[in-house]
VEXZA-285574 format. One line per 5 residues: number of its first residue (from 1); for each residue x, y, z of C-alpha. Coordinates in steps of 0.02 Angstrom, whole numbers, plus 50000, padded with zeros to 5 digits. Layout:
% VEXZA-285574
NUM	X/Y/Z | ... .
END
This chain:
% VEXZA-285574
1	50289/52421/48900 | 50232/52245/48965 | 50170/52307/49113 | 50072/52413/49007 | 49982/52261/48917 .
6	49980/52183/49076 | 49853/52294/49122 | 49769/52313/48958 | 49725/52111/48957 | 49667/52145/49128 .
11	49558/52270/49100 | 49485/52170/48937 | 49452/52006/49019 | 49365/52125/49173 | 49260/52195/49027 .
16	49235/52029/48965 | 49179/51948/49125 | 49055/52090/49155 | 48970/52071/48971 | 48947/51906/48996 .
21	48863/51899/49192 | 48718/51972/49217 | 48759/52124/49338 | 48619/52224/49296 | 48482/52113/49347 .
26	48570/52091/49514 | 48475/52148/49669 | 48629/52260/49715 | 48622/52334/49533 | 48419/52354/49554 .
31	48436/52456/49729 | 48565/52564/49649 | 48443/52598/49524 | 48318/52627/49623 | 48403/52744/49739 .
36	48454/52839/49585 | 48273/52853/49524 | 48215/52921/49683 | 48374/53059/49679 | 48325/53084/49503 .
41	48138/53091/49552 | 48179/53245/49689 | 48275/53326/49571 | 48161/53332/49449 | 48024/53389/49591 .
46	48119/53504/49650 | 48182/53591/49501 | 47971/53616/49439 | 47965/53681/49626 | 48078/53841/49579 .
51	47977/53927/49456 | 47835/53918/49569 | 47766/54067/49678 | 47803/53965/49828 | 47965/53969/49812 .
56	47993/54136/49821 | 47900/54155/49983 | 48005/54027/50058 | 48144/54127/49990 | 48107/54261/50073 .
61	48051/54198/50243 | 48171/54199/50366 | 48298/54058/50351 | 48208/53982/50203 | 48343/54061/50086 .
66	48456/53964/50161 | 48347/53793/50183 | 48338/53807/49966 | 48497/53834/49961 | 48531/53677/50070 .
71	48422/53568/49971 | 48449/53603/49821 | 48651/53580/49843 | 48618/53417/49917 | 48514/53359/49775 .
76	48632/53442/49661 | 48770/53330/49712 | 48682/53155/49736 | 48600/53208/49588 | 48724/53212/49478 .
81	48804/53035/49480 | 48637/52974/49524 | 48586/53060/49333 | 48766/52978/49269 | 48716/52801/49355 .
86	48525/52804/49308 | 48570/52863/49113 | 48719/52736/49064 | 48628/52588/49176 | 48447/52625/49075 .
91	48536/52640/48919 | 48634/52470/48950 | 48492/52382/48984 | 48396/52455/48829 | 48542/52402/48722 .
96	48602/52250/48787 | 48430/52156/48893 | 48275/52228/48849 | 48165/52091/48748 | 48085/52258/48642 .
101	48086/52254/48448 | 48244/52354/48387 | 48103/52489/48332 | 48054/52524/48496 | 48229/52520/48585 .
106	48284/52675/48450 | 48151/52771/48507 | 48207/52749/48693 | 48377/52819/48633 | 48319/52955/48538 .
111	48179/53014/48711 | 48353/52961/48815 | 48465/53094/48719 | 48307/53236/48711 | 48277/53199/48915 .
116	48429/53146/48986 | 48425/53079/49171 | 48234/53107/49170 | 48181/52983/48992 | 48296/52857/49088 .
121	48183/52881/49259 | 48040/52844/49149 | 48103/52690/49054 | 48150/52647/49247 | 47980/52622/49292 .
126	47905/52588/49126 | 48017/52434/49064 | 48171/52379/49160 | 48069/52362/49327 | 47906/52257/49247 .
131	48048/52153/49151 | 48168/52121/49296 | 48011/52086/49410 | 47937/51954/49273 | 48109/51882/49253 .
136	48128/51875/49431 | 47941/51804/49447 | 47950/51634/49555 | 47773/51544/49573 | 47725/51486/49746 .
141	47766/51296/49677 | 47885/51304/49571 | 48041/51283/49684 | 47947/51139/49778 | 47914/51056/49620 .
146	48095/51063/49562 | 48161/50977/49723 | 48042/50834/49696 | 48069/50797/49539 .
END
């Protein structure tokens, strides 16, 4: 049993730690976005690809069957966790960072929960990149200024 609550306090004060630092403005946290954007991107490319009449030539060429079939696993596997990482990562952000009025932030949910993985690549390149890039905005001076003051 106190191993049990061992844990437990663990676990809360690793929850804790990550509310209050500010992971997902780190460049780590941004490339994993990104690469999960792009996944999301090629998904989304490649699923408006299928209903096309190009696709079923390729289909039926020889060895193109197979090439689909190839690509579309692939993207169906990164995709998936990339969806996962891209939809709870956007959807922190929107909750916790974004400097939007409350108004605006309730109608990213509500296009979030109607678009899933492909709202949240939207809101990717709409808001958390321009805010993380301002944020992150350095003028050419301003870190030579600092040292001589």
């Amino acid at each position: 049993m106190d191993l049990g609550r061992r844990f437990f306090r663990i676990g809360m004060e690793w929850v804790s730690e990550m509310l209050h630092m500010n992971r997902l403005r780190s460049a780590r946290t941004q490339a994993l976005f990104s690469y999960s954007a792009c996944v999301v991107a090629c998904m989304g490319l490649f699923m408006a690809f299928m209903p096309t009449p190009w696709f079923s030539q390729i289909a039926a060429s020889r060895g193109g069957l197979l090439t689909l079939r190839v690509l579309g696993g692939t993207l169906g596997v990164l995709g998936a966790p990339a969806s996962l990482v891209i939809l709870f990562g956007m959807m922190t952000f929107c909750a916790r960072e974004d400097h939007s009025p409350t108004s605006t932030k309730i109608l990213w949910f509500v296009f979030f929960f109607f678009t899933a993985p492909f709202g949240t690549l939207i809101y990717f390149f709409s808001v958390y990149r321009k805010q993380v890039q301002v944020d992150d905005y350095d003028p050419i001076g301003a870190r030579s200024m600092e040292t001589h003051s």
